[in-house]
C-alpha positions as CSV (number, residue, x, y, z in Angstrom):
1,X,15.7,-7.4,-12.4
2,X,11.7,-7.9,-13.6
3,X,10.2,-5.0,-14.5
4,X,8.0,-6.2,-12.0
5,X,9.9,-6.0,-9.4
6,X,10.4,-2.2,-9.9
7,X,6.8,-1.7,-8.6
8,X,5.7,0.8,-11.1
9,X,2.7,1.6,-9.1
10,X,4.8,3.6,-7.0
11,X,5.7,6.0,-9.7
12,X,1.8,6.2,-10.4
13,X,0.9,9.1,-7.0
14,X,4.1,11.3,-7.6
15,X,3.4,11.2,-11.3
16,X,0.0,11.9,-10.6
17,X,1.0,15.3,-9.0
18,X,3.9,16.0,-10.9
19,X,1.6,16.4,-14.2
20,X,-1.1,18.3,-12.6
21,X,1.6,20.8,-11.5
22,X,2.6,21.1,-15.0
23,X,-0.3,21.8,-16.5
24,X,-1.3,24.1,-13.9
25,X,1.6,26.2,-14.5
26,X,1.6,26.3,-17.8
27,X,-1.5,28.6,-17.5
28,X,-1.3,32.1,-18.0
29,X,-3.5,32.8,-15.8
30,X,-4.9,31.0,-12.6
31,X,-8.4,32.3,-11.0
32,X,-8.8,33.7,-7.4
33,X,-9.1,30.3,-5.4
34,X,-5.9,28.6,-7.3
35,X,-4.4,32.2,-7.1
36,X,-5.0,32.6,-3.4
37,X,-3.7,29.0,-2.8
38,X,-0.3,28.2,-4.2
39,X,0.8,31.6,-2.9
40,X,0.3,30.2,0.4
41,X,0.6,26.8,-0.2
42,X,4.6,26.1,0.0
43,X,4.7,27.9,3.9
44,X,2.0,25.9,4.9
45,X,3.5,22.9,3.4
46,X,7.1,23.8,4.5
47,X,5.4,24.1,8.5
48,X,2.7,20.8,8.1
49,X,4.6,19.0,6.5
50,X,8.0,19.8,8.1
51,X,6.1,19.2,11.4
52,X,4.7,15.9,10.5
53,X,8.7,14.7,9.3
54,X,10.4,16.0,12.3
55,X,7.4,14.3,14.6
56,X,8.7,11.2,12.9
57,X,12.0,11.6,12.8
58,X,12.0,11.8,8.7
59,X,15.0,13.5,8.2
60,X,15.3,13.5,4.7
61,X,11.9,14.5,3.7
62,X,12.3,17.4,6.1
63,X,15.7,19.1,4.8
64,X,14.0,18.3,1.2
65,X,11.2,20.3,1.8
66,X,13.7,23.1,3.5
67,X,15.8,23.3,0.5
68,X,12.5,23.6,-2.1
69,X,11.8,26.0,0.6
70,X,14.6,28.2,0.4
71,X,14.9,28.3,-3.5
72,X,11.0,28.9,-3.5
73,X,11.9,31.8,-1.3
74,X,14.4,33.6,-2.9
75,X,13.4,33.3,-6.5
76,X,9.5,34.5,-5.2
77,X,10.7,38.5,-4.9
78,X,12.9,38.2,-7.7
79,X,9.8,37.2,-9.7
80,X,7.2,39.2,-8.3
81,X,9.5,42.3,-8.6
82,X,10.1,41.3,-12.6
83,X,6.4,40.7,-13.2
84,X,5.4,44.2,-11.8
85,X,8.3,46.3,-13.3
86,X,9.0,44.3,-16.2
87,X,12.4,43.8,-15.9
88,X,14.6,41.9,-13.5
89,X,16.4,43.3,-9.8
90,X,19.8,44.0,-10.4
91,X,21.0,40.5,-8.5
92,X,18.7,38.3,-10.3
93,X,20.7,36.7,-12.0
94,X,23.5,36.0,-9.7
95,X,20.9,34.6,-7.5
96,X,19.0,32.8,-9.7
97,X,22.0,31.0,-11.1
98,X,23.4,30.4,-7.4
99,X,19.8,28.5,-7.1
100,X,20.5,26.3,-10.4
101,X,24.0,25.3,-8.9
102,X,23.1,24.9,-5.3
103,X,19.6,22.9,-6.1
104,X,20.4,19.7,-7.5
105,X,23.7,19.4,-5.1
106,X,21.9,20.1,-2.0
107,X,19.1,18.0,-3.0
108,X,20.5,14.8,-4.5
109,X,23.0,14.8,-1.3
110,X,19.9,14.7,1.6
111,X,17.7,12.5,-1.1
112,X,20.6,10.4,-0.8
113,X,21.4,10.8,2.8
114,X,20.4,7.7,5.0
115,X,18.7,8.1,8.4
116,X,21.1,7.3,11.0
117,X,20.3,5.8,14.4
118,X,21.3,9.0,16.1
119,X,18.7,11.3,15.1
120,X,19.7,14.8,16.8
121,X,23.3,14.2,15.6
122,X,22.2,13.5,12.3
123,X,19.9,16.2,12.4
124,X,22.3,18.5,13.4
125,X,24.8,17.1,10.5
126,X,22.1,18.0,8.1
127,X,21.8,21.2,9.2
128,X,25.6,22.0,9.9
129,X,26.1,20.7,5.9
130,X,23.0,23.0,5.0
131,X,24.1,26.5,6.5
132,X,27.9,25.9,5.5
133,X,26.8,25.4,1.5
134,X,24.3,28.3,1.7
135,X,26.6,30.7,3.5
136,X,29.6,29.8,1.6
137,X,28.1,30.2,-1.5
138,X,26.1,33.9,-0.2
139,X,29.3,35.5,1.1
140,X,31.3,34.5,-2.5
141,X,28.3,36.4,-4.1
142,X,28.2,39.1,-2.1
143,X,31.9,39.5,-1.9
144,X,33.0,38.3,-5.7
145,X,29.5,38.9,-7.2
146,X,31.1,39.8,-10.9
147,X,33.8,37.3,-10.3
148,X,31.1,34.2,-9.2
149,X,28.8,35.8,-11.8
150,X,31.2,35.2,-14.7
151,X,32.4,32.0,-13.1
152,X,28.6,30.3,-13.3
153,X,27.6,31.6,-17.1
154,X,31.0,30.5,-18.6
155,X,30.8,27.7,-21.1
156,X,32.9,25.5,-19.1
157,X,32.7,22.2,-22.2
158,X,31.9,24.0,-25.6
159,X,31.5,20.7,-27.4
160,X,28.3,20.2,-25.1
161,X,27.0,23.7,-25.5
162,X,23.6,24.4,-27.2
163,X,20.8,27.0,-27.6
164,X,18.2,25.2,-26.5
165,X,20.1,24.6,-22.5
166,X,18.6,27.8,-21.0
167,X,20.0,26.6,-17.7
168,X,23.9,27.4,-16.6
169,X,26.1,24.8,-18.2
170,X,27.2,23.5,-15.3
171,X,23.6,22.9,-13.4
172,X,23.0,20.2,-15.9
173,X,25.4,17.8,-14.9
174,X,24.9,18.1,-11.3
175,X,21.1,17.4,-11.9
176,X,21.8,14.7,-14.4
177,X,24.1,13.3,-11.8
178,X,21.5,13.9,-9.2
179,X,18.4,12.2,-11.3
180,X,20.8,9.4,-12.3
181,X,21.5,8.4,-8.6
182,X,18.1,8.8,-7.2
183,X,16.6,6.7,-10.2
184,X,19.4,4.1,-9.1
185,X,17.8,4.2,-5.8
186,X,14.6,3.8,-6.5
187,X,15.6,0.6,-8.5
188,X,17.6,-0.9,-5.9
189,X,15.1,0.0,-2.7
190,X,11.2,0.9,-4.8
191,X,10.0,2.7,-2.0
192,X,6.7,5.5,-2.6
193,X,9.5,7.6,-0.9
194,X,12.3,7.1,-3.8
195,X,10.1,7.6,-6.9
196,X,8.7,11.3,-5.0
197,X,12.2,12.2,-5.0
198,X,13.3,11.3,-8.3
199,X,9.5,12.8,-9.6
200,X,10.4,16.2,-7.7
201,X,13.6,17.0,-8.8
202,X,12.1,16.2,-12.2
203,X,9.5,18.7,-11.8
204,X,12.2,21.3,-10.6
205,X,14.4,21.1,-13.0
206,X,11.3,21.7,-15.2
207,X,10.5,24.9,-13.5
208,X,13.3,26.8,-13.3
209,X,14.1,27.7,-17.1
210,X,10.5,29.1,-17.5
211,X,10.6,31.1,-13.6
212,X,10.4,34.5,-15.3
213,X,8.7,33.0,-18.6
214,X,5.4,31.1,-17.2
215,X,4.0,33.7,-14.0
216,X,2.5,31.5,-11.9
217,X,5.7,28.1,-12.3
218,X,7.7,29.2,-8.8
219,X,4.5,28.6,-6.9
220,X,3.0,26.0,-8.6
221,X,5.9,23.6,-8.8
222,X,7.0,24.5,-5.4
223,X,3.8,23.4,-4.2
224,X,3.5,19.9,-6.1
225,X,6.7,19.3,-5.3
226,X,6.8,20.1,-1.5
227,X,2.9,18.0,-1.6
228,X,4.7,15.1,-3.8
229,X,6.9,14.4,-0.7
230,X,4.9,15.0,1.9
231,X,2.8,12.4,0.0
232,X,5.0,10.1,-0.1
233,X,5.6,9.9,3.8
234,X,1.9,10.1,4.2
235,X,1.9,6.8,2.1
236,X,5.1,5.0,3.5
237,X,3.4,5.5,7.2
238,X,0.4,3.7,6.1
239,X,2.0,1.0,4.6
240,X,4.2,0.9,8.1
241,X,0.9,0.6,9.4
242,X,-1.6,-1.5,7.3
243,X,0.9,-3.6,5.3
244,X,3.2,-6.2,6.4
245,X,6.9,-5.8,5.6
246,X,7.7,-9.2,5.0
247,X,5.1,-10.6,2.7
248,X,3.8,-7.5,1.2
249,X,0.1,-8.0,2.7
250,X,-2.5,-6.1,4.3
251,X,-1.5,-6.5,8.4
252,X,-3.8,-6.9,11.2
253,X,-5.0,-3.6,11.5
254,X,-5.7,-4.0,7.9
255,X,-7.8,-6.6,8.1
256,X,-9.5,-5.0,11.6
257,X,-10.6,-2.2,9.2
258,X,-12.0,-4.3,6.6
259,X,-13.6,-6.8,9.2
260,X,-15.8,-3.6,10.3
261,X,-17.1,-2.9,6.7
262,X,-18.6,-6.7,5.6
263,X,-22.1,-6.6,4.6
264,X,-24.5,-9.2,5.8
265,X,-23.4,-11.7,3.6
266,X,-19.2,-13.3,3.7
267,X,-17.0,-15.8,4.1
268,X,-13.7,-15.8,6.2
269,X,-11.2,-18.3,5.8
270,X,-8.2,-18.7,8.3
271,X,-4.9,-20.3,6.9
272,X,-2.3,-21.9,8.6
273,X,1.3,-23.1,7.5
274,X,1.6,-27.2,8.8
275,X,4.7,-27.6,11.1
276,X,5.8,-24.4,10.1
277,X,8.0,-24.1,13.4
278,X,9.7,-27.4,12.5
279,X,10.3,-25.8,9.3
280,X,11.8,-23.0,10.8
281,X,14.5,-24.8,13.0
282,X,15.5,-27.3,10.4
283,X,16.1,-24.8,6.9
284,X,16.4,-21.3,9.9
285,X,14.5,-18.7,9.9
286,X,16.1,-17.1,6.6
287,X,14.3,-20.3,4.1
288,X,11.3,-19.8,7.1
289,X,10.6,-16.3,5.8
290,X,10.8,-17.2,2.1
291,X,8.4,-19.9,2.8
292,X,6.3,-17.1,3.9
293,X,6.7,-14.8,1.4
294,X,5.7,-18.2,-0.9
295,X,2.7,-18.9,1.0
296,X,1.6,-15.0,0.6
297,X,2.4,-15.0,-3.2
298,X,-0.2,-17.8,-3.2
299,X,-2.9,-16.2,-1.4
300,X,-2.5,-12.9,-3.4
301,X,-3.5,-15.1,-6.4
302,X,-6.9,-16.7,-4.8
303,X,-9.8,-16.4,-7.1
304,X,-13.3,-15.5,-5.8
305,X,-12.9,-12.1,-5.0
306,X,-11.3,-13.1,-1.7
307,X,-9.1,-10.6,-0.4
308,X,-5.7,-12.0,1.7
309,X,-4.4,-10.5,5.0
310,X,-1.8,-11.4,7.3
311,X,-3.1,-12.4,10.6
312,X,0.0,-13.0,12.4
313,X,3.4,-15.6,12.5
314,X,2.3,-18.2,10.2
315,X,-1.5,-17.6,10.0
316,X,-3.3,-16.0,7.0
317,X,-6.7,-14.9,6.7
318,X,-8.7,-14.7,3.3
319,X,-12.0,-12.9,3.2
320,X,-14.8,-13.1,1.0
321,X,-17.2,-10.1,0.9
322,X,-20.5,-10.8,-0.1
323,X,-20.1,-14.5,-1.0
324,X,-21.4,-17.6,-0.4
325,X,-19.5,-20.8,1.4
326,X,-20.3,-23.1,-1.5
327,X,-18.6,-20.0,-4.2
328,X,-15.6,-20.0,-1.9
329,X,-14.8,-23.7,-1.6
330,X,-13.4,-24.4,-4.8
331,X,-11.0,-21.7,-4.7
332,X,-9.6,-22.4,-1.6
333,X,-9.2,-25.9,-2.4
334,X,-7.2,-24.4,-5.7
335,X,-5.0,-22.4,-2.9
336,X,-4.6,-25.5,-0.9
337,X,-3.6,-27.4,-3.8
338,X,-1.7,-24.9,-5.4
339,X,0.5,-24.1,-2.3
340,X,0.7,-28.1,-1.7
341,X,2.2,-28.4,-5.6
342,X,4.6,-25.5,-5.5
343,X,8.6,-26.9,-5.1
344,X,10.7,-24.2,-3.2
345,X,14.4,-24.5,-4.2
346,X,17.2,-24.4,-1.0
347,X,20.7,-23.9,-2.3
348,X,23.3,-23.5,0.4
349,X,24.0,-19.8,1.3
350,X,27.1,-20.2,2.7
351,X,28.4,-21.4,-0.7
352,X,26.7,-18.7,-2.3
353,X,29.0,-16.4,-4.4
354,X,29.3,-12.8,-3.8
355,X,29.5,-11.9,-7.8
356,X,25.5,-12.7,-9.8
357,X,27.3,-14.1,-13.0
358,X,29.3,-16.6,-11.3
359,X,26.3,-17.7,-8.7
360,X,24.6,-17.8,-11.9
361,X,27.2,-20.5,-13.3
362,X,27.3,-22.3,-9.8
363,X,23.6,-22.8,-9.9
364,X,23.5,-25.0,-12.7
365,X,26.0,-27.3,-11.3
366,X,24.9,-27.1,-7.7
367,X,22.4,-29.4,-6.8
368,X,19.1,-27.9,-4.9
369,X,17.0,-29.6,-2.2
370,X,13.5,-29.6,-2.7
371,X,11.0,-29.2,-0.3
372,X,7.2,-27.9,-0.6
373,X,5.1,-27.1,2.2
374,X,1.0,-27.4,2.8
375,X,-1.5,-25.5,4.4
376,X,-4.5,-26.1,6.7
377,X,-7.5,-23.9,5.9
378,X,-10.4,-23.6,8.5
379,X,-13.7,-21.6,7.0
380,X,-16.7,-20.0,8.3
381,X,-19.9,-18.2,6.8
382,X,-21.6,-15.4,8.7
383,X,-24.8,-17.4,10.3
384,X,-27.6,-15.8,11.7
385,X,-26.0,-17.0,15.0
386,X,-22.6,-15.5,14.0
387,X,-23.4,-11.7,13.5
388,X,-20.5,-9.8,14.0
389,X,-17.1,-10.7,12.3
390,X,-15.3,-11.6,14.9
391,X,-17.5,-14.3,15.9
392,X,-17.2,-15.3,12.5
393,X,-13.0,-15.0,12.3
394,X,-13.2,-17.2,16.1
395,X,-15.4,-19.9,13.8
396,X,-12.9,-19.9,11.0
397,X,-10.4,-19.9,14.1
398,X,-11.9,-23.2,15.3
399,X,-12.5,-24.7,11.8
400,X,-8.7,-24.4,11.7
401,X,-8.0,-26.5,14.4
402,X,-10.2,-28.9,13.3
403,X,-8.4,-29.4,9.9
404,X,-5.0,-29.3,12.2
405,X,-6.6,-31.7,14.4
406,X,-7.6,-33.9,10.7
407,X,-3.8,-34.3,9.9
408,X,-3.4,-31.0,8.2
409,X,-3.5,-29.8,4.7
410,X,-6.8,-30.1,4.1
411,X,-10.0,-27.5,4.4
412,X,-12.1,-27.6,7.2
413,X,-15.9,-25.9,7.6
414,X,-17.1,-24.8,10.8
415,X,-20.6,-25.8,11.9
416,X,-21.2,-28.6,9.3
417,X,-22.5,-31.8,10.5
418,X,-21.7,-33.3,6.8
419,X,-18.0,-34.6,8.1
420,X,-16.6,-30.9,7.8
421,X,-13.9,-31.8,5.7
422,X,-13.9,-30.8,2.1
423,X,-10.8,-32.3,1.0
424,X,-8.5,-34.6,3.4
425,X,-4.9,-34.1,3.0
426,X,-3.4,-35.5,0.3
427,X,-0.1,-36.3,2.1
428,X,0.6,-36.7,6.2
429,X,3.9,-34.9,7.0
């Protein structure tokens, strides 16, 4: 896999939080406002943001944020009590050590935990799984607390034991286990979701060896964290909203948005795949789709300043803010030609081996069929006739049908008495 293809930009939001919580908490002391506001912060994060993932039916982000919840909880009187008497309640560290154990479990398990179709049963699953842990593990300590006690600060693997791990032995493997997994996850599926998870449990297992140490880490880290996911569903609901799935470009109500802030002065151009839908029934809808996700790569890359969008099916609209029509033409006429050069690889799936290494050995002996694919391209300047964009979208609209009309992969101007056609196609399919 590319580095690429890991979508680092992901990491960039979480990261973003994650450091400010650190150096936040690593102040000894916080003034009034920042004072006043992580000490409320977590509740009103657990309730907003708990609100806003139930509303949706995110039921991981919501048993995430319950289980910072709870340990944010229960180690907040254990601190405040230490900080104003100097010296620890006589369960601390029982409790403090059932946190360690009980964190990284509970929380790589619903990090890891798929949404189901089901959503009340798997909501109640969650919370079934959620009460059993937490009341097992409170009825040992209060029944055995010497024995659990003993049990959580022995060095179960001396060879592994050093100083410096300030943590319970046995916490660390659970979180390294927990980090590892998540980290796998985010590889596989880079989602803004995945990297706040892996970039929360990071920050937690920051905080906890410093709880008692730095004054103001419990609430501070709590806080990020809790805002690092709540963040992260914030994000993925925009991009369900604003950015198409398959091709990774702004949608429709993307371009809607951006339609309402042009200046006086753009260009529009509207794009259209030739005999896509012949395409589409001769390679199926699988090689249709890659063709698409082709034709997008493409128009990501189009010079000018011209920004690509996703109008719908096989159509694609580029705009140009604050450009001229004569800037523009050349670039789209590199996108035409571009798109028109590019040779697109079909293998047969069905021979397709399940293992990589030996698909990678078949490939070089199987032969591909190559096929490439055009585009028409209709374009249209805001006019003094033309003042709003969608009059100026219907023009490019029209322009595009003319070039269709032309015999296709070619670029088309609206309103130009000069022929209209900037390039004819360079081959009829």
């Amino acid at each position: 896999m590319r580095v690429a293809d890991l979508r680092l930009s992901l990491l960039a939001p979480s990261l973003a939080l994650l450091l400010c919580g650190l150096l936040a908490a690593s102040f000894v002391q916080l003034n009034d406002f920042f004072l006043s506001l992580f000490n409320v912060l977590p509740t009103l994060l657990m309730l907003l943001g708990g609100a806003f993932c139930a509303a949706y039916g995110r039921q991981r982000e919501l048993f995430l944020l319950i289980v910072i919840y709870l340990l944010y909880y229960q180690l907040d009187t254990q601190t405040d009590f230490y900080h104003l008497n100097g010296a620890p309640m006589a369960d601390a560290g029982l409790i403090f050590n059932l946190c360690t154990l009980l964190l990284p479990l509970l929380y790589g398990l619903y990090a890891l935990w798929q949404e189901r179709t089901h959503l009340f049963q798997d909501l109640l699953a969650r919370a079934a799984v959620l009460v059993l842990v937490v009341g097992v593990a409170a009825a040992l300590g209060n029944r055995y607390p010497d024995s659990v006690s003993n049990w959580l600060t022995r060095i179960h693997w001396p060879a592994l034991y050093a100083p410096w791990l300030r943590l319970i032995q046995i916490a660390y493997p659970l979180f390294a286990i927990a980090l590892l997994l998540l980290a796998i996850q985010y590889i596989r599926h880079p989602r803004p979701l995945h990297a706040a998870q892996f970039m929360g449990l990071a920050g937690l297992l920051w905080m906890l060896p410093d709880v008692f140490i730095l004054k103001h880490a419990l609430h501070v880290m709590s806080s990020m964290t809790m805002l690092i996911l709540v963040t992260a569903v914030a994000h993925e609901a925009y991009q369900m909203a604003f950015r198409d799935e398959l091709t990774g470009l702004p949608g429709r109500r993307a371009l809607n948005e951006r339609l309402m802030r042009l200046g006086r002065q753009y260009v529009i151009a509207m794009t259209d795949v030739d005999h896509f839908k012949r395409f589409n029934d001769t390679h199926g809808h699988d090689v249709g789709d890659q063709v698409l996700r082709v034709v997008a790569n493409q128009l990501r890359k189009v010079g000018g300043g011209g920004r690509a969008y996703r109008y719908g099916g096989e159509e694609f609209v580029v705009v140009f803010p604050g450009k001229t029509l004569d800037a523009c033409l050349p670039h789209l006429e590199a996108l035409r030609a571009g798109i028109e050069d590019y040779v697109l690889k079909l293998r047969d799936q069905e021979k397709r081996p399940k293992d990589d290494q030996v698909g990678r050995q078949s490939r070089k002996k199987q032969v591909a069929k190559n096929v490439s694919v055009t585009i028409s391209i209709g374009v249209a300047e805001r006019q003094l006739a033309q003042r709003t964009s969608e009059e100026v979208l219907k023009a490019a609209d029209k322009a595009l049908y003319s070039a269709k009309s032309a015999g296709r992969n070619c670029v088309r101007i609206d309103g130009y008495s000069r022929s209209g056609a900037v390039r004819v196609r360079g081959n009829t399919d």
